[in-house]
mmCIF file of the N, C-alpha and C atoms, coordinates in Angstrom:
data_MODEL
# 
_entry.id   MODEL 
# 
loop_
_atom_site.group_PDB 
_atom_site.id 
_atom_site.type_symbol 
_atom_site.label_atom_id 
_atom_site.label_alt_id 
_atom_site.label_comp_id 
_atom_site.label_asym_id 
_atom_site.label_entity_id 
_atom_site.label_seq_id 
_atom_site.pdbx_PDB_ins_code 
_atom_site.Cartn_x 
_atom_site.Cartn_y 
_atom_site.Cartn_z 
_atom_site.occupancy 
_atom_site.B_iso_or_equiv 
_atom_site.pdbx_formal_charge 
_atom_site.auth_seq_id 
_atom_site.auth_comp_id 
_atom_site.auth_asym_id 
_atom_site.auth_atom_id 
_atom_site.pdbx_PDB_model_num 
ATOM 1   N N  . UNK A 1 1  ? -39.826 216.642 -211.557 1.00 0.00 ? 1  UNK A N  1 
ATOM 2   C CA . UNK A 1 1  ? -40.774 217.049 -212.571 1.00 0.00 ? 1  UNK A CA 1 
ATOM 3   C C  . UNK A 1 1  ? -40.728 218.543 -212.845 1.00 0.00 ? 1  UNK A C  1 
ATOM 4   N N  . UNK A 1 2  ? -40.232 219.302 -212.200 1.00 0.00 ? 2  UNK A N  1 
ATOM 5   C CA . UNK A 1 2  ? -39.974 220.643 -212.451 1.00 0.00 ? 2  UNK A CA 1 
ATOM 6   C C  . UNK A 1 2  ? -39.178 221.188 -213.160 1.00 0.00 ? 2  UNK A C  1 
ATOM 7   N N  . UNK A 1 3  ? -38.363 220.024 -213.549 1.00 0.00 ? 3  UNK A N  1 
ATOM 8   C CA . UNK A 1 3  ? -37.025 221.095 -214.401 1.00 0.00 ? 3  UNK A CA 1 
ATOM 9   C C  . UNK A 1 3  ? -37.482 221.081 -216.084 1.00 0.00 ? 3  UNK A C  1 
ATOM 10  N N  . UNK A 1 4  ? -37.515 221.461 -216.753 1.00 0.00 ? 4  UNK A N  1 
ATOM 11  C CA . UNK A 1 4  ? -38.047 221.929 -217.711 1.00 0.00 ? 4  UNK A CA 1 
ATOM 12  C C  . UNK A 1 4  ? -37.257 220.919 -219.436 1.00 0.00 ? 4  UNK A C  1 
ATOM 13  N N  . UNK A 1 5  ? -38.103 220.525 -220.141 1.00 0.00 ? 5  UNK A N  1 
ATOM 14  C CA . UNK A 1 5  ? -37.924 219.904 -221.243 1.00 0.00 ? 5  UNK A CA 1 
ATOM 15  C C  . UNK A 1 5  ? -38.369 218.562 -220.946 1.00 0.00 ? 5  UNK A C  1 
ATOM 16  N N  . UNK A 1 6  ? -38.412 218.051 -220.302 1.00 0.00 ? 6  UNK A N  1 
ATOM 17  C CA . UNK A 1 6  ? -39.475 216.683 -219.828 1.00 0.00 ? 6  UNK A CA 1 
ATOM 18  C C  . UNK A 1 6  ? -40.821 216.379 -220.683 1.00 0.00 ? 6  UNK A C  1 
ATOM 19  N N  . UNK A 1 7  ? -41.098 215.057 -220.812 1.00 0.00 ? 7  UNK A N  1 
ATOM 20  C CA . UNK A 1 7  ? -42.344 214.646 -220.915 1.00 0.00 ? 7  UNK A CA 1 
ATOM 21  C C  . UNK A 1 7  ? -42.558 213.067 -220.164 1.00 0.00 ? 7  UNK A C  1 
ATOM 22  N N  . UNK A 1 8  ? -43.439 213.545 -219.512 1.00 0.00 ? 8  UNK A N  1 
ATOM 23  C CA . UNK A 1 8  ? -44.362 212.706 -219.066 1.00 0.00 ? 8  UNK A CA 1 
ATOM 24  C C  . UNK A 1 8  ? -45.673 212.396 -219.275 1.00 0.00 ? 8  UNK A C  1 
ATOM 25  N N  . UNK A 1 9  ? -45.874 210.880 -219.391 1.00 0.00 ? 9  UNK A N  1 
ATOM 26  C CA . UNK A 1 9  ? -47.242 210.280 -219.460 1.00 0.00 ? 9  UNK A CA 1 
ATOM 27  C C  . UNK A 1 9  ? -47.626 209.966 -218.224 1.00 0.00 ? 9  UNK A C  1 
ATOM 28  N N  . UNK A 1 10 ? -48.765 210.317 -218.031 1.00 0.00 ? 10 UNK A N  1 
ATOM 29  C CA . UNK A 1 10 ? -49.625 209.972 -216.536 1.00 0.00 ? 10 UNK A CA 1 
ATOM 30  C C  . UNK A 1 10 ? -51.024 209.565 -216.752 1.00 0.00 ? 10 UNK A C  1 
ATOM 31  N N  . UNK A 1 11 ? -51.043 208.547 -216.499 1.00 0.00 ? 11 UNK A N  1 
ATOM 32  C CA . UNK A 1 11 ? -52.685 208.086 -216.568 1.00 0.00 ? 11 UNK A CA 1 
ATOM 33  C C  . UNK A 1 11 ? -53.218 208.106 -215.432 1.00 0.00 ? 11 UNK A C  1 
ATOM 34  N N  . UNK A 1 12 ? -54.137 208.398 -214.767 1.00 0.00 ? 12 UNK A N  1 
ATOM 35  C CA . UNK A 1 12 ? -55.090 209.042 -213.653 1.00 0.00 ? 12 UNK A CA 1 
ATOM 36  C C  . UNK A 1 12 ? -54.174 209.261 -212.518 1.00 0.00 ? 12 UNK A C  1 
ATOM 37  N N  . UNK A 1 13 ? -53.424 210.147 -212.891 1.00 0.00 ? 13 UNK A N  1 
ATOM 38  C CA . UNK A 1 13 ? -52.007 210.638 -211.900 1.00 0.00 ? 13 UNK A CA 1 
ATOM 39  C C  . UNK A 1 13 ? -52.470 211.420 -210.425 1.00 0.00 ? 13 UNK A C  1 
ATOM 40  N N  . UNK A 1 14 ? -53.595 211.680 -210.189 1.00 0.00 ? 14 UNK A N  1 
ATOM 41  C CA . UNK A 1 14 ? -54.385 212.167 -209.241 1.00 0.00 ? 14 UNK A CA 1 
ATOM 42  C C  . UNK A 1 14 ? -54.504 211.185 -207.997 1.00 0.00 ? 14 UNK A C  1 
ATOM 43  N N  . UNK A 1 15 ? -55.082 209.848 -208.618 1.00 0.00 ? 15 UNK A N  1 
ATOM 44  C CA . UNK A 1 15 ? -55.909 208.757 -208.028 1.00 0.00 ? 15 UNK A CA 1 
ATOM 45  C C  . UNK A 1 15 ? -54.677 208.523 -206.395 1.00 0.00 ? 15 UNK A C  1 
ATOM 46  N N  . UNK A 1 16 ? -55.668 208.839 -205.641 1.00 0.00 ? 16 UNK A N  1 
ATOM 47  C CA . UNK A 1 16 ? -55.171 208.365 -203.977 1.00 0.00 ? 16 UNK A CA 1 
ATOM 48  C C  . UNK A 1 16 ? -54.139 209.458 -203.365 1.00 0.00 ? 16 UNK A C  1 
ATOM 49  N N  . UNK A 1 17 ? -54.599 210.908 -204.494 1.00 0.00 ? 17 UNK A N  1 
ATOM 50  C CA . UNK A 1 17 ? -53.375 212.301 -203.853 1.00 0.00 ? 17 UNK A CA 1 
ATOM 51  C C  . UNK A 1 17 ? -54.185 212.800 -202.574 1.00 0.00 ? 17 UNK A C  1 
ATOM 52  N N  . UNK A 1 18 ? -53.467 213.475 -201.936 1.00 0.00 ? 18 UNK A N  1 
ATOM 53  C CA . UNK A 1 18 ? -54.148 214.077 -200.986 1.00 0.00 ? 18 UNK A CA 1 
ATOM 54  C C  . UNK A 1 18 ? -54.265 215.517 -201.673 1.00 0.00 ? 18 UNK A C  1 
ATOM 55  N N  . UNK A 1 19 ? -55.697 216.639 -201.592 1.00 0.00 ? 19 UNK A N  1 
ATOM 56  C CA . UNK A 1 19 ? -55.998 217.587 -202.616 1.00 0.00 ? 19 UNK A CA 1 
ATOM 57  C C  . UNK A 1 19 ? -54.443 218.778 -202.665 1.00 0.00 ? 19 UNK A C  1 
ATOM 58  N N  . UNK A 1 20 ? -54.123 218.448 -201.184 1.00 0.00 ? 20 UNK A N  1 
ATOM 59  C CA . UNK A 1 20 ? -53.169 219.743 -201.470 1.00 0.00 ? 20 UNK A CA 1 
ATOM 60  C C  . UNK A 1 20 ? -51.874 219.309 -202.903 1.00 0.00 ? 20 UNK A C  1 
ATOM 61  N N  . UNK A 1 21 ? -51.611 217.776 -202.515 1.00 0.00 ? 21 UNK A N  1 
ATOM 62  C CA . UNK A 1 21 ? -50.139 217.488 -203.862 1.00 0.00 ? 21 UNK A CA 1 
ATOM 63  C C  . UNK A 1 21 ? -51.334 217.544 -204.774 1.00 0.00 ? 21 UNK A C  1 
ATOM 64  N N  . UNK A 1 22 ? -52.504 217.122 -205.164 1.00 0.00 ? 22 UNK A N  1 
ATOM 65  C CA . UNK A 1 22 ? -52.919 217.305 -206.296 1.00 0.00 ? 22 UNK A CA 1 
ATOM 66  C C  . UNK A 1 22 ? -52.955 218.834 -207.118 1.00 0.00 ? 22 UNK A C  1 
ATOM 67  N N  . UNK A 1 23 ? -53.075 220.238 -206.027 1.00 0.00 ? 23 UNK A N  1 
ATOM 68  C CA . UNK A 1 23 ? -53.274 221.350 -206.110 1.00 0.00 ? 23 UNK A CA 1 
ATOM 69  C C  . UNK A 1 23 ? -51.579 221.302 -206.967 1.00 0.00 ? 23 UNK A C  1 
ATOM 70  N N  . UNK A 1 24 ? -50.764 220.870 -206.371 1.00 0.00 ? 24 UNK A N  1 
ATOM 71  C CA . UNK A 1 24 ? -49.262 220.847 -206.511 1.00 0.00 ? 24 UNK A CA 1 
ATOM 72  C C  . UNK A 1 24 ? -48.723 220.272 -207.963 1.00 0.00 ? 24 UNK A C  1 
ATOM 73  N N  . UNK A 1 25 ? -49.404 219.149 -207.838 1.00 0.00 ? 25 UNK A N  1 
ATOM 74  C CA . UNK A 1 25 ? -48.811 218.262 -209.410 1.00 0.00 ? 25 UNK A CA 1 
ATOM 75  C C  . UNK A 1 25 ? -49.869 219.456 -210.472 1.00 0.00 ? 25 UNK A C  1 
ATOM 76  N N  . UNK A 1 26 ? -50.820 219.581 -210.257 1.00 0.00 ? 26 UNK A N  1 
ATOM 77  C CA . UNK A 1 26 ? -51.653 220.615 -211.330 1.00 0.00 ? 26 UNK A CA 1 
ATOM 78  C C  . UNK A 1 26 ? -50.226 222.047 -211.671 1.00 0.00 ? 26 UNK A C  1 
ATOM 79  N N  . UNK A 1 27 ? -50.144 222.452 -210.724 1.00 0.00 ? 27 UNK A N  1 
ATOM 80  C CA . UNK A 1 27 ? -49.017 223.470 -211.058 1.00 0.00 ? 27 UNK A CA 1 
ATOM 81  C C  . UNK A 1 27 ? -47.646 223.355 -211.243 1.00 0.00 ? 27 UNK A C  1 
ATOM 82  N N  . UNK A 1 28 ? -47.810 221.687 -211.747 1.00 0.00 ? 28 UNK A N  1 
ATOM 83  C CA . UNK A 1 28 ? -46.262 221.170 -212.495 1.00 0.00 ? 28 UNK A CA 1 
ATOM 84  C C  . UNK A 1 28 ? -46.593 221.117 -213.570 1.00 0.00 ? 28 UNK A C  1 
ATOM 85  N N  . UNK A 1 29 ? -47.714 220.821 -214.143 1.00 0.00 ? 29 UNK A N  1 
ATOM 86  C CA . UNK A 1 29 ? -48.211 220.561 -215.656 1.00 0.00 ? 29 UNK A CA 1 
ATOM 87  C C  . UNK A 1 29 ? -48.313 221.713 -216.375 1.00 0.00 ? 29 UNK A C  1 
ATOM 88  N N  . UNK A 1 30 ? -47.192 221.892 -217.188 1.00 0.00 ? 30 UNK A N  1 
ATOM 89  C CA . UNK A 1 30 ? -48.114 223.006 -218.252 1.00 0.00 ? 30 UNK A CA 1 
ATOM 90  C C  . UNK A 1 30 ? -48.588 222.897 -219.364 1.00 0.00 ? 30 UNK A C  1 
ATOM 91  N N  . UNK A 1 31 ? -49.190 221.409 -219.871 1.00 0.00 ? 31 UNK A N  1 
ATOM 92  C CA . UNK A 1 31 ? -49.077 220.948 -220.731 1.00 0.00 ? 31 UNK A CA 1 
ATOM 93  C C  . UNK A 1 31 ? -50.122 220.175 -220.768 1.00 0.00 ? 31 UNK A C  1 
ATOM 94  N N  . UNK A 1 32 ? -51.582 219.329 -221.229 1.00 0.00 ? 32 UNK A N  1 
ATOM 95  C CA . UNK A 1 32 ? -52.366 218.659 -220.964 1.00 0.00 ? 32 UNK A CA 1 
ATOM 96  C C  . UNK A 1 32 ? -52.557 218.074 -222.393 1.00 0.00 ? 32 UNK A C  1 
ATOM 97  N N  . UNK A 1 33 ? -52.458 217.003 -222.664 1.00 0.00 ? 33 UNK A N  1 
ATOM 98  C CA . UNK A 1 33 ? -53.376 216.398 -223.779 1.00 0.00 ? 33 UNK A CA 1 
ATOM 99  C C  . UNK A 1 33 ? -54.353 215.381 -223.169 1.00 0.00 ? 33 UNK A C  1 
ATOM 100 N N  . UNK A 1 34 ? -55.954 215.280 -223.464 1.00 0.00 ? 34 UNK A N  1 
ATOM 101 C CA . UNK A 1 34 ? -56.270 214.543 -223.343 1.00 0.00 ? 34 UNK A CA 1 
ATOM 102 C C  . UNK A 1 34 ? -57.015 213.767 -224.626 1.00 0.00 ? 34 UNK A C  1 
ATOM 103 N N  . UNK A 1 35 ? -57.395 212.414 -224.206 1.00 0.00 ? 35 UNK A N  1 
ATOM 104 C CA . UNK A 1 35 ? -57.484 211.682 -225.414 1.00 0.00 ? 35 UNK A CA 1 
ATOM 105 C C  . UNK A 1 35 ? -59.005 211.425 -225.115 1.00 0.00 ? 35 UNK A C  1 
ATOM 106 N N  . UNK A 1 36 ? -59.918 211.794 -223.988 1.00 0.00 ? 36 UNK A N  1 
ATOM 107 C CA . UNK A 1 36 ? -61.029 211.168 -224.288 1.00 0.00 ? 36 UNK A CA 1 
ATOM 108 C C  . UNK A 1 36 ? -61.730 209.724 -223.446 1.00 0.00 ? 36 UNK A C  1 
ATOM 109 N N  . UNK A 1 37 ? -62.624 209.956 -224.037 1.00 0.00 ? 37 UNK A N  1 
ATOM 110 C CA . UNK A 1 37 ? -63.514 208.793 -223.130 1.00 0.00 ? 37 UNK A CA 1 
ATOM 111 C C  . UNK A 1 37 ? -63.434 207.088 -224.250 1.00 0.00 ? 37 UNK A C  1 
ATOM 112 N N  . UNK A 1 38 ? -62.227 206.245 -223.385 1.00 0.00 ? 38 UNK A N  1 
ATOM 113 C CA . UNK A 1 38 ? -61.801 205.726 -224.057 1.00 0.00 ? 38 UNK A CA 1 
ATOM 114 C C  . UNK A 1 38 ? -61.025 205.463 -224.981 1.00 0.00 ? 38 UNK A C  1 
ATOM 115 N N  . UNK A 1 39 ? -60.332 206.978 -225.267 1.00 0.00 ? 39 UNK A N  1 
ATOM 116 C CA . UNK A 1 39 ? -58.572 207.109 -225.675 1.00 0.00 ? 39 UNK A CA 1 
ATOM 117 C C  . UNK A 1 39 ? -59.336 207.503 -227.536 1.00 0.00 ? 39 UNK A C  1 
ATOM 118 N N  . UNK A 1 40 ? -58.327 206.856 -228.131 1.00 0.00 ? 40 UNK A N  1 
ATOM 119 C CA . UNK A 1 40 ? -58.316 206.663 -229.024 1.00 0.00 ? 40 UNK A CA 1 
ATOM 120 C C  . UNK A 1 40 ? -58.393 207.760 -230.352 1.00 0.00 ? 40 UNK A C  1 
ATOM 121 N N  . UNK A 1 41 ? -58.231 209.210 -229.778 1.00 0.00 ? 41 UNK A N  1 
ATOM 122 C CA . UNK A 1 41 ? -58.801 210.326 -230.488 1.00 0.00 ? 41 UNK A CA 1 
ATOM 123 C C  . UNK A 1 41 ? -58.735 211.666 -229.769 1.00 0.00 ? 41 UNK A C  1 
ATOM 124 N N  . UNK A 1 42 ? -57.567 212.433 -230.249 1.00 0.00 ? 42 UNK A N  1 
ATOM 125 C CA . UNK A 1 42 ? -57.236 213.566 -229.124 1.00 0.00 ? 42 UNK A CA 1 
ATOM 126 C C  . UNK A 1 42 ? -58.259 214.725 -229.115 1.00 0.00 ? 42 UNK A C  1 
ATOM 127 N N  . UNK A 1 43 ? -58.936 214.897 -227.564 1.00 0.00 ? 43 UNK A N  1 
ATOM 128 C CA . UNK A 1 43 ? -59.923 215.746 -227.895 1.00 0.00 ? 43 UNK A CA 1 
ATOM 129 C C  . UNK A 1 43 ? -59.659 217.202 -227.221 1.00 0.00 ? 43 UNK A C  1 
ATOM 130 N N  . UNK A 1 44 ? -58.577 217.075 -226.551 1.00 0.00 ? 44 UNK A N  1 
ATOM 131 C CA . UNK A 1 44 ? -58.064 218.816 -226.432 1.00 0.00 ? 44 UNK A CA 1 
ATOM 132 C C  . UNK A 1 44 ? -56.323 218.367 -226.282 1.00 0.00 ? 44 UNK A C  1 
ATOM 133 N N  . UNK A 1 45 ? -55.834 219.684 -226.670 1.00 0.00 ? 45 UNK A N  1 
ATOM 134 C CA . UNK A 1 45 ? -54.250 219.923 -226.071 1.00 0.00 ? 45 UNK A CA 1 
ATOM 135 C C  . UNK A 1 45 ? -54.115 221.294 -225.949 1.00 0.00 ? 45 UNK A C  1 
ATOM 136 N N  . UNK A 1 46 ? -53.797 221.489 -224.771 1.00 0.00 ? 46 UNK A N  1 
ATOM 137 C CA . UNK A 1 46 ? -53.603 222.935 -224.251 1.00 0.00 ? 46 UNK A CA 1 
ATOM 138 C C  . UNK A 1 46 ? -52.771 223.058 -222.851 1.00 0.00 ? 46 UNK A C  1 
ATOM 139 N N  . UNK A 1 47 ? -53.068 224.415 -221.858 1.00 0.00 ? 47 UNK A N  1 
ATOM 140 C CA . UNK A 1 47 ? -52.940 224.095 -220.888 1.00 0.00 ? 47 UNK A CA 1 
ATOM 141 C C  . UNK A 1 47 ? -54.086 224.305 -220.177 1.00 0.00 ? 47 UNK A C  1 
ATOM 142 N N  . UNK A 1 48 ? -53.530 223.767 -218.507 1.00 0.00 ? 48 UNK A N  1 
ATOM 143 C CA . UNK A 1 48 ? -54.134 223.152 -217.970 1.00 0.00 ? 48 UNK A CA 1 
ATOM 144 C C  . UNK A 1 48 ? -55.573 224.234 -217.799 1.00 0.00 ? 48 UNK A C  1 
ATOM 145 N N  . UNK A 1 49 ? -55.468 225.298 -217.424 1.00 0.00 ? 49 UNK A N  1 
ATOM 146 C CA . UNK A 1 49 ? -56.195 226.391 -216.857 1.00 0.00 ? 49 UNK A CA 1 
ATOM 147 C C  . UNK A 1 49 ? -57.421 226.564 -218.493 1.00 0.00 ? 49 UNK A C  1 
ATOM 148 N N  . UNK A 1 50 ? -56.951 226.630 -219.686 1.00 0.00 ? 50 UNK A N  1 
ATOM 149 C CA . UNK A 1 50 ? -57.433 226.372 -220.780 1.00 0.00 ? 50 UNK A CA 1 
ATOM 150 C C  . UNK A 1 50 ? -58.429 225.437 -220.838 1.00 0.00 ? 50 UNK A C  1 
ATOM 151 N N  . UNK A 1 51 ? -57.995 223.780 -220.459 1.00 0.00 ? 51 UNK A N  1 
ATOM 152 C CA . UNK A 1 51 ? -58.902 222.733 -220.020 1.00 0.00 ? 51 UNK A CA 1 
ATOM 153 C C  . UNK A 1 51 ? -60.304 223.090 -219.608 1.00 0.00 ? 51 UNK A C  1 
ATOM 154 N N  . UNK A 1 52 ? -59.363 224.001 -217.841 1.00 0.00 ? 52 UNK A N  1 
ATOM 155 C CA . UNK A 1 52 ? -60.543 223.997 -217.101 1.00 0.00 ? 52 UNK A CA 1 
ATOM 156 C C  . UNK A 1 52 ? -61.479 224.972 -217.519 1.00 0.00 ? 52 UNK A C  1 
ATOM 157 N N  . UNK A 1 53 ? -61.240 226.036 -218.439 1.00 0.00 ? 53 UNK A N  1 
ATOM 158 C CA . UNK A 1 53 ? -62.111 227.422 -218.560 1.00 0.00 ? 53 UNK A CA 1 
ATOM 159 C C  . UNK A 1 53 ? -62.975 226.855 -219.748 1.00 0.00 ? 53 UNK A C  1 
ATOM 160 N N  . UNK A 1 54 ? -62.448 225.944 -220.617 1.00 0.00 ? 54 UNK A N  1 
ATOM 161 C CA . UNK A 1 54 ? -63.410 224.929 -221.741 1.00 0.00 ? 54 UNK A CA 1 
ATOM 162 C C  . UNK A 1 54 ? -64.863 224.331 -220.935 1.00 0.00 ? 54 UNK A C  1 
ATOM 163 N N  . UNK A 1 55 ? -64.006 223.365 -220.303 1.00 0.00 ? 55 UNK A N  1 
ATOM 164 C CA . UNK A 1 55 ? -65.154 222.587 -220.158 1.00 0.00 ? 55 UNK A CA 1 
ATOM 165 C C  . UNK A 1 55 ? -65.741 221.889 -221.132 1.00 0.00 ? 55 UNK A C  1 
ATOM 166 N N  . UNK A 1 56 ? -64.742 221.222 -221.853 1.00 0.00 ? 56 UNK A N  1 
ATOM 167 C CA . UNK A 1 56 ? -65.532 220.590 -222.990 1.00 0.00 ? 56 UNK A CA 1 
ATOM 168 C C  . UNK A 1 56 ? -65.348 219.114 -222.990 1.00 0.00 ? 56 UNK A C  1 
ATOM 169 N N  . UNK A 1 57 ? -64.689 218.766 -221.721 1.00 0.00 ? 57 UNK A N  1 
ATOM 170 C CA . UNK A 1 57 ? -64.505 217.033 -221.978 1.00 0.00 ? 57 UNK A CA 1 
ATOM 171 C C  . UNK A 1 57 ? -64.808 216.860 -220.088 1.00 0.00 ? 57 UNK A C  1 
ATOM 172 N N  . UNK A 1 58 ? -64.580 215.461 -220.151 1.00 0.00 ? 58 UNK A N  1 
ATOM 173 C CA . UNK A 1 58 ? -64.732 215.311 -218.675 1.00 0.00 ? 58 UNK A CA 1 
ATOM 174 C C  . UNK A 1 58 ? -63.816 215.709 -217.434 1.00 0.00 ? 58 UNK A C  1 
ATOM 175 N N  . UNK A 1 59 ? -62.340 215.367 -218.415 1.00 0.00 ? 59 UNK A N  1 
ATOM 176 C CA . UNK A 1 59 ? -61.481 215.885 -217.859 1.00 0.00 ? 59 UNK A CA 1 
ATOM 177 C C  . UNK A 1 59 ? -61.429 217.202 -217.185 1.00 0.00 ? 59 UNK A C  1 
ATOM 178 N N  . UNK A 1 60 ? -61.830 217.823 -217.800 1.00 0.00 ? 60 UNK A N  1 
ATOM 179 C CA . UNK A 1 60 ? -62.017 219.129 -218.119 1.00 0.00 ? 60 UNK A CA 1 
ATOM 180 C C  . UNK A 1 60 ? -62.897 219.675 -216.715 1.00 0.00 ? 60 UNK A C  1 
ATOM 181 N N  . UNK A 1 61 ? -64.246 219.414 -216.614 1.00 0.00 ? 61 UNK A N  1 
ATOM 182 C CA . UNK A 1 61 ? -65.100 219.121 -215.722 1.00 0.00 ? 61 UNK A CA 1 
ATOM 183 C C  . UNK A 1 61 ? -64.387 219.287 -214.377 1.00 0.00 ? 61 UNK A C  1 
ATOM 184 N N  . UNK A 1 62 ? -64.151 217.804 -214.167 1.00 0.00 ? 62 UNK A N  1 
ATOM 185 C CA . UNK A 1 62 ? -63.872 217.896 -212.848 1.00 0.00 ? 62 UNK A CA 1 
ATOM 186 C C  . UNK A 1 62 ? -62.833 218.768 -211.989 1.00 0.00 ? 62 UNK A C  1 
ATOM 187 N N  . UNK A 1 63 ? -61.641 219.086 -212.536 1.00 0.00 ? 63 UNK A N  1 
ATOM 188 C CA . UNK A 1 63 ? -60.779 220.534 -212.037 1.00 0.00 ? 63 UNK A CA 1 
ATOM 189 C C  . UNK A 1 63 ? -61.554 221.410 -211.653 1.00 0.00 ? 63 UNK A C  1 
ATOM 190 N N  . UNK A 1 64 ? -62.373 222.245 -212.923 1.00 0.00 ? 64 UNK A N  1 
ATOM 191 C CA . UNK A 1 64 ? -63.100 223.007 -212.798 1.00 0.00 ? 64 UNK A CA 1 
ATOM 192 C C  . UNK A 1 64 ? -63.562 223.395 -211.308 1.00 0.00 ? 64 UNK A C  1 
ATOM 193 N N  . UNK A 1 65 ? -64.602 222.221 -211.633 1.00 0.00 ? 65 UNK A N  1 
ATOM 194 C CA . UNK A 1 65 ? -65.430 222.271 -209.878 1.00 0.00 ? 65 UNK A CA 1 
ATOM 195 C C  . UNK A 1 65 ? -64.416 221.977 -209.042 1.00 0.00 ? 65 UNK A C  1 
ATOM 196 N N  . UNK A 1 66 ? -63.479 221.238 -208.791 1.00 0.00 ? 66 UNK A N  1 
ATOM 197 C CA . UNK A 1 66 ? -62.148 221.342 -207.697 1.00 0.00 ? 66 UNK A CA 1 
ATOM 198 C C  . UNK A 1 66 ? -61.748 222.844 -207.598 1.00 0.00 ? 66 UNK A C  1 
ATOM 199 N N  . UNK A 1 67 ? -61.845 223.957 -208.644 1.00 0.00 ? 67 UNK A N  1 
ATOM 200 C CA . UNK A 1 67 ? -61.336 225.257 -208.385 1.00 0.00 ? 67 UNK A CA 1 
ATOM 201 C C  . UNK A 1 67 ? -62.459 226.416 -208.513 1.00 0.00 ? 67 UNK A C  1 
ATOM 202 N N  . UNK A 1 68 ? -63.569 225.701 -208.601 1.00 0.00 ? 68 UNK A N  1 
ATOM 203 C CA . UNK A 1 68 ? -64.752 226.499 -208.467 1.00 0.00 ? 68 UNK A CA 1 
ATOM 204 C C  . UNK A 1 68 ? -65.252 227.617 -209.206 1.00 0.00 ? 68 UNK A C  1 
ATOM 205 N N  . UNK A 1 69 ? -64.807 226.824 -211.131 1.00 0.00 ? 69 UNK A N  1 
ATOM 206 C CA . UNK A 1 69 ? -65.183 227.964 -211.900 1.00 0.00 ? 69 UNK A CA 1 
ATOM 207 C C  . UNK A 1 69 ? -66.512 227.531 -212.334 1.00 0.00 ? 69 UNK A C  1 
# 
């Protein structure tokens, strides 16, 4: 996942990480779209650190408090 020009889809790509690979896969992503509560309608694309300094979706949210802004 590191080498560069890739895309990947990940749907709750977190679920059952232990925090440190999660700390890890976060600093593979430079890239975030999310679609929302229930898909259907893109409600940010940015990166990841962007997400978290928003705070405007849920997604968004929970990093945050994982990095304690």
């Amino acid at each position: 996942m590191s080498d560069k020009g890739g895309v990947y889809v990940l749907d709750e790509p977190t679920t059952g990480l232990h925090l440190a690979d999660v700390a890890h896969l976060l600093g593979l992503l430079d890239w975030r779209v999310d679609s929302g509560h229930d898909g259907g309608r893109i409600v940010f694309a940015g990166r990841p650190a962007d997400l978290v300094a928003a705070r405007s979706t849920l997604t968004g949210e929970h990093p945050a408090a994982y990095v304690g802004t």
